[in-house]
mmCIF file of the C-alpha atoms, coordinates in Angstrom:
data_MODEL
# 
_entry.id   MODEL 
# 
loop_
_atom_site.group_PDB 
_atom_site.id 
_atom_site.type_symbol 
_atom_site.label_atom_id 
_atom_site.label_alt_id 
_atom_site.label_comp_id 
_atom_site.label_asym_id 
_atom_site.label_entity_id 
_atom_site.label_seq_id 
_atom_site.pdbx_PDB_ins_code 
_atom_site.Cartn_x 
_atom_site.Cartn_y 
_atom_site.Cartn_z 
_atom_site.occupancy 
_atom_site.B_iso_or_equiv 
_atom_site.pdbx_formal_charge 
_atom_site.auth_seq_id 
_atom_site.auth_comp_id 
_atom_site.auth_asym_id 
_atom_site.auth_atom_id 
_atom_site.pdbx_PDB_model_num 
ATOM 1   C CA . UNK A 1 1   ? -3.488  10.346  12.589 1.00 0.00 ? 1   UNK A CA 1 
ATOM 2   C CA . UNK A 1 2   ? -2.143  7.630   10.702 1.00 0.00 ? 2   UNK A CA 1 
ATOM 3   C CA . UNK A 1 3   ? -4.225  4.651   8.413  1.00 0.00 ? 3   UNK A CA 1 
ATOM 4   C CA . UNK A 1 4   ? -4.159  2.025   10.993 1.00 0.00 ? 4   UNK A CA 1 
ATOM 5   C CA . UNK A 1 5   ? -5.299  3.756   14.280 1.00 0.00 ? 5   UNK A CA 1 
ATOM 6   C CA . UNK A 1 6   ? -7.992  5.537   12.743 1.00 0.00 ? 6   UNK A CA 1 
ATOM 7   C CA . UNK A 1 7   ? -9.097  2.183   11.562 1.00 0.00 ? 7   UNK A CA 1 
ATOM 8   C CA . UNK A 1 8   ? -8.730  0.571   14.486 1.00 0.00 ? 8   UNK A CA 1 
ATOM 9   C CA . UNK A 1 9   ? -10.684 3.374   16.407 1.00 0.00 ? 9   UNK A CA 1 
ATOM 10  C CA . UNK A 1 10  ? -13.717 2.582   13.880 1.00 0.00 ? 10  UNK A CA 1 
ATOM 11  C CA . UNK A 1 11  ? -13.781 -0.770  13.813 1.00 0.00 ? 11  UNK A CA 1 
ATOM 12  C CA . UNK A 1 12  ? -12.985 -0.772  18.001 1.00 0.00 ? 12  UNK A CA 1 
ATOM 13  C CA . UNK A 1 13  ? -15.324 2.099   19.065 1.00 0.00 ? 13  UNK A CA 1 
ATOM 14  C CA . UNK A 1 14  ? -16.835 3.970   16.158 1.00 0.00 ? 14  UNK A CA 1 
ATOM 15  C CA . UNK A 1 15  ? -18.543 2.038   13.374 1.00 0.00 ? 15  UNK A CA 1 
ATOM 16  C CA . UNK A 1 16  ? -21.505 4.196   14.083 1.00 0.00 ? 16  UNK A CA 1 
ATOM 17  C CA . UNK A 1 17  ? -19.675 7.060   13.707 1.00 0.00 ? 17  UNK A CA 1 
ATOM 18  C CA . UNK A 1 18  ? -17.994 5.341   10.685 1.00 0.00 ? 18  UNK A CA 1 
ATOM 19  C CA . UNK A 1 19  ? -21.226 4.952   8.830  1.00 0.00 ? 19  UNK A CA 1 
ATOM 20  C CA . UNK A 1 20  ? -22.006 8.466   9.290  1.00 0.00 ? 20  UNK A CA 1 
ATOM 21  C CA . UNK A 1 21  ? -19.037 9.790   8.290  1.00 0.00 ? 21  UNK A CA 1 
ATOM 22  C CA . UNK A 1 22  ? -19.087 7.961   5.253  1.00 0.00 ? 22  UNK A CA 1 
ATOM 23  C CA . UNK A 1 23  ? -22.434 9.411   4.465  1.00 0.00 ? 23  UNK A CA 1 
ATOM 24  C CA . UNK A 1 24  ? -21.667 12.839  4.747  1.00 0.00 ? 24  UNK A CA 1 
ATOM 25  C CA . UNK A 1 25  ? -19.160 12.329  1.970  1.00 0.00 ? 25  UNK A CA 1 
ATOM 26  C CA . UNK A 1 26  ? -21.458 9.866   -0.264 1.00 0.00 ? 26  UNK A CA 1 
ATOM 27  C CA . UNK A 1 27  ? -23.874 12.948  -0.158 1.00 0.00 ? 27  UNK A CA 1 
ATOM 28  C CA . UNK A 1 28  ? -21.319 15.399  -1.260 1.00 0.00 ? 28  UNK A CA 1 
ATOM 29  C CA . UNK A 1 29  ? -18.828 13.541  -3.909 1.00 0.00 ? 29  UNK A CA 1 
ATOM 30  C CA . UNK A 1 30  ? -19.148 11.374  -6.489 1.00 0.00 ? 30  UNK A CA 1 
ATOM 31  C CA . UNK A 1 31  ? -17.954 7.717   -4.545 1.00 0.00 ? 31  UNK A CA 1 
ATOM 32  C CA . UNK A 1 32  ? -17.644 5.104   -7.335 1.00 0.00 ? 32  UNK A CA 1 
ATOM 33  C CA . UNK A 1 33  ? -17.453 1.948   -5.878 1.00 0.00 ? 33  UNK A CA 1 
ATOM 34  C CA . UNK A 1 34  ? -13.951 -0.060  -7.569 1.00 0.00 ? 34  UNK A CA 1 
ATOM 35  C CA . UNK A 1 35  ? -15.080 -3.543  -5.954 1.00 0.00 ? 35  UNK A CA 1 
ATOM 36  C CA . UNK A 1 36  ? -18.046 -4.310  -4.030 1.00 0.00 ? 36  UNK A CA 1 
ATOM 37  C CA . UNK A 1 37  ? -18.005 -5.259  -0.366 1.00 0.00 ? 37  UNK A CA 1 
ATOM 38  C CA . UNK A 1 38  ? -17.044 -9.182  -0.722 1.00 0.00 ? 38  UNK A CA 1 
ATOM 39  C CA . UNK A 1 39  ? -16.798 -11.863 1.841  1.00 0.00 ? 39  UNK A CA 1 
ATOM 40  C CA . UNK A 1 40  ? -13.473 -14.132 1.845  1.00 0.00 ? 40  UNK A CA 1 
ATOM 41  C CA . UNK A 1 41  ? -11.192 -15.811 3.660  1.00 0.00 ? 41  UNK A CA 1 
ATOM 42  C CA . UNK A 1 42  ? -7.335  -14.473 5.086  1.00 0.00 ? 42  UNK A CA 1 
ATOM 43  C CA . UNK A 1 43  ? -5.235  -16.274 6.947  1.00 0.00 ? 43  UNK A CA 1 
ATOM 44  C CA . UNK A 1 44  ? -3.741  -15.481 10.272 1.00 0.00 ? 44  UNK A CA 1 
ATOM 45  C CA . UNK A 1 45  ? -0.217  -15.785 10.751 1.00 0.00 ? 45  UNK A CA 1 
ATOM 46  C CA . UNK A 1 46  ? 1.406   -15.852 13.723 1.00 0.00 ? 46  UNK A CA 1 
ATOM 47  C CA . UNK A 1 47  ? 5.113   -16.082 15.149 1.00 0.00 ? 47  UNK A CA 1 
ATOM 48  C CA . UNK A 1 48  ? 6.165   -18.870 17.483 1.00 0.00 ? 48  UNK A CA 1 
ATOM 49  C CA . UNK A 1 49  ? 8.331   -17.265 20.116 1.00 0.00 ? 49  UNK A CA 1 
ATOM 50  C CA . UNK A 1 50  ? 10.871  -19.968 20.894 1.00 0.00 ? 50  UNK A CA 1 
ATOM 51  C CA . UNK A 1 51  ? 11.931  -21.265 17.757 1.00 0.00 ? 51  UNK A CA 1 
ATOM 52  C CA . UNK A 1 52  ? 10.879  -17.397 15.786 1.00 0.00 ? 52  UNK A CA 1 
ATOM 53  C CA . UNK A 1 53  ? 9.077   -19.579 13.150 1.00 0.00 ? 53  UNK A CA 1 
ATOM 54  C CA . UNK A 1 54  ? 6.064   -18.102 11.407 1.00 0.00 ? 54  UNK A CA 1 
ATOM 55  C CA . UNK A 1 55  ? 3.273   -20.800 10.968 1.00 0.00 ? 55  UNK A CA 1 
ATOM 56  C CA . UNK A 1 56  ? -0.668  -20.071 9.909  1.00 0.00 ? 56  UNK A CA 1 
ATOM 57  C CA . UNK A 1 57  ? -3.149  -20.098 12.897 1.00 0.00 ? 57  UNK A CA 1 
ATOM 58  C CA . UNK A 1 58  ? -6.082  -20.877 10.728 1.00 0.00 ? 58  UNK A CA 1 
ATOM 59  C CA . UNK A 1 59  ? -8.425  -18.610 8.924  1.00 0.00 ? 59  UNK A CA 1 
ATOM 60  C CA . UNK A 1 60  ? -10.661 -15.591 9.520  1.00 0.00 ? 60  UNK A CA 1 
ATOM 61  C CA . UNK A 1 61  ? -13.825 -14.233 7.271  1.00 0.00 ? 61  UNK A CA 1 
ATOM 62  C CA . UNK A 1 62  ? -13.347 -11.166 6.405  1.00 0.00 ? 62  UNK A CA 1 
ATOM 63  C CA . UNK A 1 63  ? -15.341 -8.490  4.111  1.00 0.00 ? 63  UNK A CA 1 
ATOM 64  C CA . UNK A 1 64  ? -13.509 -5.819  2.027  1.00 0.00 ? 64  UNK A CA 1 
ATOM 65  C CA . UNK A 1 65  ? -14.312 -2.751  -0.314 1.00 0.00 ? 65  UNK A CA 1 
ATOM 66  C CA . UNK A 1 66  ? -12.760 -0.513  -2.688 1.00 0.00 ? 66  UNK A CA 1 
ATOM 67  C CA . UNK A 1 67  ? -13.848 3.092   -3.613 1.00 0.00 ? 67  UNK A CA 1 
ATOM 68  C CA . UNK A 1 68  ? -12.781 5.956   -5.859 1.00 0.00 ? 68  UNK A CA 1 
ATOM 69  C CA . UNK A 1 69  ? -13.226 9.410   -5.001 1.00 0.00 ? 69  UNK A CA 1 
ATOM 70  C CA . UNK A 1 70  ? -11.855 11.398  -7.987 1.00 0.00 ? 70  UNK A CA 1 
ATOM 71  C CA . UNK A 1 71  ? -8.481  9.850   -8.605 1.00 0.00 ? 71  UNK A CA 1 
ATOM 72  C CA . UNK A 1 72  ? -7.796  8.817   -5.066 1.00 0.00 ? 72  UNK A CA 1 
ATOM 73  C CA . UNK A 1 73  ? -8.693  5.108   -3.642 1.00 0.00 ? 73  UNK A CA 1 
ATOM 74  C CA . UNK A 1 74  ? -9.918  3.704   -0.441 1.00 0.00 ? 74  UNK A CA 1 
ATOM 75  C CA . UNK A 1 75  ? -10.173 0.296   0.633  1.00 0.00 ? 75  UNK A CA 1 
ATOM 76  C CA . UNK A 1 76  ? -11.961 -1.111  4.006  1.00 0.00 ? 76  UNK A CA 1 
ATOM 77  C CA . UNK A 1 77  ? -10.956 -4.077  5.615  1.00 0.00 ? 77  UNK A CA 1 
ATOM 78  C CA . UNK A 1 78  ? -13.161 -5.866  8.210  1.00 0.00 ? 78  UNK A CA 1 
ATOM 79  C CA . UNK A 1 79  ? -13.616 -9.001  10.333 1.00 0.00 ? 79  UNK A CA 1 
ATOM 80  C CA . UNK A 1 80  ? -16.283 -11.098 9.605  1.00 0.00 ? 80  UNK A CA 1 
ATOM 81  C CA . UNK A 1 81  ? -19.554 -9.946  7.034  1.00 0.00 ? 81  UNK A CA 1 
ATOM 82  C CA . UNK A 1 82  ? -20.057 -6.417  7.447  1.00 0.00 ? 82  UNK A CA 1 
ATOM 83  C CA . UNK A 1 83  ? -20.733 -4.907  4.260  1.00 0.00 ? 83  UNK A CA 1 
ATOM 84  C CA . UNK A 1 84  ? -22.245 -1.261  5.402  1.00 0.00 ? 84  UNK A CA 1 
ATOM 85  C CA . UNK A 1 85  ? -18.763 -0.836  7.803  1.00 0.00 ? 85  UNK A CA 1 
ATOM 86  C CA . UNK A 1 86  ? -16.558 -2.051  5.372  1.00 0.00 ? 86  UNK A CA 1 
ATOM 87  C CA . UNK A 1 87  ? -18.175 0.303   2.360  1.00 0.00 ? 87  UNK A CA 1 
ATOM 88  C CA . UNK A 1 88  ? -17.880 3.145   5.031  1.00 0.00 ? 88  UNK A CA 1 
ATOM 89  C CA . UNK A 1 89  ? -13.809 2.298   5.726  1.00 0.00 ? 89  UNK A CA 1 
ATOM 90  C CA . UNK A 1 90  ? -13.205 2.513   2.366  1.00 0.00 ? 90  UNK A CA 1 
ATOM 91  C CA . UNK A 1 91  ? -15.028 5.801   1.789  1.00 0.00 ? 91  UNK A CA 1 
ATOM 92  C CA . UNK A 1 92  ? -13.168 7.433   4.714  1.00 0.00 ? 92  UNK A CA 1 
ATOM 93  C CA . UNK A 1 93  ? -9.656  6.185   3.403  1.00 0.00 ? 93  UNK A CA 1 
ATOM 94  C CA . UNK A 1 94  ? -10.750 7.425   0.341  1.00 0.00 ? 94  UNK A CA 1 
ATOM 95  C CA . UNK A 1 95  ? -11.412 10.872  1.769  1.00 0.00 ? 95  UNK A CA 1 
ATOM 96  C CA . UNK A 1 96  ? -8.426  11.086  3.404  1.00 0.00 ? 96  UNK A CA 1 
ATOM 97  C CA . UNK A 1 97  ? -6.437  9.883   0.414  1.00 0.00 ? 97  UNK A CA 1 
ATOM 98  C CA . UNK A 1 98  ? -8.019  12.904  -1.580 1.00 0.00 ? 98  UNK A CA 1 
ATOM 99  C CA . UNK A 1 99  ? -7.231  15.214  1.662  1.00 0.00 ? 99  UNK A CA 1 
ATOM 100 C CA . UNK A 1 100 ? -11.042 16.310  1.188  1.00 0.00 ? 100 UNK A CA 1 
ATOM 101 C CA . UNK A 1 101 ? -12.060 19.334  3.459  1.00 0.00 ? 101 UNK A CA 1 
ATOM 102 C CA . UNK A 1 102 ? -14.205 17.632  5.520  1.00 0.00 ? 102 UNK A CA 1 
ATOM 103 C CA . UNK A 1 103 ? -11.818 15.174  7.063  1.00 0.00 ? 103 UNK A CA 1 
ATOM 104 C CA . UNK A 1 104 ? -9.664  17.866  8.932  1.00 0.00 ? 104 UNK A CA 1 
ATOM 105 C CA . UNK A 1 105 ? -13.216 18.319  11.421 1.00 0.00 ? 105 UNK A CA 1 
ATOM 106 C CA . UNK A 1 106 ? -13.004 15.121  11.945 1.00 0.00 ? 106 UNK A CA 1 
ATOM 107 C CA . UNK A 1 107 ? -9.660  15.029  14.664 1.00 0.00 ? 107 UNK A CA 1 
ATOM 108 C CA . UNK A 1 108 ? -12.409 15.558  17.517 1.00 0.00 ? 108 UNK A CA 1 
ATOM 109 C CA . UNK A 1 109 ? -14.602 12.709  16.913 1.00 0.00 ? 109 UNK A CA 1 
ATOM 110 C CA . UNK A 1 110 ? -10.917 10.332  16.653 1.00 0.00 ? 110 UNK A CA 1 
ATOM 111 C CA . UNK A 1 111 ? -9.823  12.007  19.471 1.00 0.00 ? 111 UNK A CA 1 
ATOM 112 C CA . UNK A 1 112 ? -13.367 11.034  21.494 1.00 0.00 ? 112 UNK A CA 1 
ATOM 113 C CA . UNK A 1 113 ? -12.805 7.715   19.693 1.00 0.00 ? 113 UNK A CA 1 
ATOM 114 C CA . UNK A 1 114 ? -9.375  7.139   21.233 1.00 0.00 ? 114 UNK A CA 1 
ATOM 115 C CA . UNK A 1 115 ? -10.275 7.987   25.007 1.00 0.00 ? 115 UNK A CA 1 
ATOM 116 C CA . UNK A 1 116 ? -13.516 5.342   24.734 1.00 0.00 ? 116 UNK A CA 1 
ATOM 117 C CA . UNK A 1 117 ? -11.025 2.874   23.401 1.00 0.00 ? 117 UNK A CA 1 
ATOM 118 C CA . UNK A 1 118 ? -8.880  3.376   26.514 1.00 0.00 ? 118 UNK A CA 1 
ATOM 119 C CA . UNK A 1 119 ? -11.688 3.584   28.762 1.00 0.00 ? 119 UNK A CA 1 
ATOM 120 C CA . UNK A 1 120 ? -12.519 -0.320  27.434 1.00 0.00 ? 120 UNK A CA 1 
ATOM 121 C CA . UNK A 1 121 ? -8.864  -1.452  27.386 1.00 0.00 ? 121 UNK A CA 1 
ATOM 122 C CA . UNK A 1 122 ? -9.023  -0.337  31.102 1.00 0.00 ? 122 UNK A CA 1 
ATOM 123 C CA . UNK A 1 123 ? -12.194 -1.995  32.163 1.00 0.00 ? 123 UNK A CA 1 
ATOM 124 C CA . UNK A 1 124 ? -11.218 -5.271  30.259 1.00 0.00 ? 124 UNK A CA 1 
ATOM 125 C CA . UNK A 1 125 ? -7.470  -5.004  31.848 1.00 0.00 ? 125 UNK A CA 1 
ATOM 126 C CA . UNK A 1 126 ? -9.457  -4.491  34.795 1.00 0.00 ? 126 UNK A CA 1 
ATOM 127 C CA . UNK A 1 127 ? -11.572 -7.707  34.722 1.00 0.00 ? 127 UNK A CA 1 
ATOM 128 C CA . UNK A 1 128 ? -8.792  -9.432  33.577 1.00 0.00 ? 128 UNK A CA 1 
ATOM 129 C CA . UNK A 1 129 ? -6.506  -8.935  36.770 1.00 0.00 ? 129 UNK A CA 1 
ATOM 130 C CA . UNK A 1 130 ? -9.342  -9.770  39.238 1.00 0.00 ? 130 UNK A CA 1 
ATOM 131 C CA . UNK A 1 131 ? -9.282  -13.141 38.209 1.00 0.00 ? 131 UNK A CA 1 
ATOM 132 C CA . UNK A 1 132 ? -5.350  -13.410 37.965 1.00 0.00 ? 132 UNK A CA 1 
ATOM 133 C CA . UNK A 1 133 ? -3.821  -15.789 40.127 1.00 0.00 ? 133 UNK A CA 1 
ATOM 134 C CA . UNK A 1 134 ? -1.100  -14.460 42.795 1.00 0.00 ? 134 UNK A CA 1 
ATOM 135 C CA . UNK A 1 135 ? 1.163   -17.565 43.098 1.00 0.00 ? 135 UNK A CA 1 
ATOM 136 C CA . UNK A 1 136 ? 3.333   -16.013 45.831 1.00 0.00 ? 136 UNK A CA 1 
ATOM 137 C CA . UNK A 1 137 ? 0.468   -15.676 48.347 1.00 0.00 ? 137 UNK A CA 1 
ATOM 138 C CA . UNK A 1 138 ? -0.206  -19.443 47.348 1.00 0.00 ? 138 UNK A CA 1 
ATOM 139 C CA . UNK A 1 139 ? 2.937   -21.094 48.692 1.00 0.00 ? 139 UNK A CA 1 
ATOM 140 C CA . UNK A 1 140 ? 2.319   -20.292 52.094 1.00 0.00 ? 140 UNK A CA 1 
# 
């Protein structure tokens, strides 16, 4: 599973998970922590679709961390302040930087991860549509 949609499962679904995860490694390797989890400000860039142009959208908090396990990094990336989450992103990118042991029993919690995330995307595509207008049916 690649860096982003193991992320995105966390953040999305699993930050509980996340902080356990995190833990179990804490308890059994050295984590030394590069940079703090630190509040700041990115900004959001978005593409205009009929002219192509890339302008900023305005600004998001965000909170980030960087860990070392042994010679291998990690960095976690969140919205808004969420230290503990972040901290724990950062850990598990670390571990699977370092291709630690303990990350190849974790496929079955992502996989778990990834059907609850489609299970929401459903029921919010869901809500979504009832309120969608039909514009044909309105012309008559």
């Amino acid at each position: 599973m690649k860096r982003a949609e193991r992320t995105k499962l966390l953040i999305e679904v699993g930050s509980e998970l996340a902080l356990q995860l995190a833990a179990t490694i804490c308890e059994q390797y050295q984590v030394e922590e590069i940079s703090p989890p630190k509040e700041g400000l990115v900004m959001i860039k978005m593409r205009e679709t009929a002219q192509k142009s890339l302008f900023y959208l305005g600004e998001v908090l965000v909170t980030e961390t960087k860990v070392k396990i042994g010679n291998y990094y990690g960095i976690g990336l969140v919205r808004e302040s969420a230290p503990e989450l972040s901290k724990a992103l950062a850990v598990i990118d670390a571990a699977y930087a370092a291709q630690l042991p303990e990350t190849y029993a974790w496929a079955p919690h992502f996989e778990l991860l990834a059907q609850q995330l489609a299970i929401n995307e459903q029921h919010m595509k869901r809500s979504i549509e009832r309120t969608k207008v039909n514009f044909d049916t309105m012309a008559t």
